[in-house]
N, C-alpha and C positions, 0 to 999 in steps of 0.2 A: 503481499502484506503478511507482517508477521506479528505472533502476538509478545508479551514480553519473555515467555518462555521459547521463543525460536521456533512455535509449530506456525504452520503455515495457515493462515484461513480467508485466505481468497488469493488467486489468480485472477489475472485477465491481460487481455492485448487492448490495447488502448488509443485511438487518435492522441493528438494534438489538445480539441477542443471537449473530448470526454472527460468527467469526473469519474471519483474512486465513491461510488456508491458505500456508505459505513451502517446502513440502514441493520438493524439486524446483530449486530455485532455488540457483544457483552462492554460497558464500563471499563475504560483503560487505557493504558497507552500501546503504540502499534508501529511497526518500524516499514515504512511503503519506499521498496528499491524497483526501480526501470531504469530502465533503455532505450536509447534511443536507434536509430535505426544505424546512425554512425558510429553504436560501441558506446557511445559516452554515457555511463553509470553517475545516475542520482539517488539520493539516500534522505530519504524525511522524516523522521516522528511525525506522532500524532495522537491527541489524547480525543476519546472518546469520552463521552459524557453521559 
């Protein structure tokens, strides 16, 4: 996950059925890129509040 400036502030490996914990993370928007295990790249926003 990234913040809108491009640094990075959180990793993780992730199931299926796990959430992206946002607990902790400053007011904003955030750009969240994975993987799956076949290669195939997804890409989400997301505004923090």
């Amino acid at each position: 996950m990234t913040d809108v400036l491009g640094h990075s502030v959180r990793t993780a490996t992730l199931t299926v059925t796990q959430q992206v914990a946002v607990s902790g993370l400053a007011p904003g928007l955030y750009t969240l890129r994975a993987s799956d295990t076949q290669g195939r790249q997804y890409v989400s926003r997301l505004m923090v509040q």
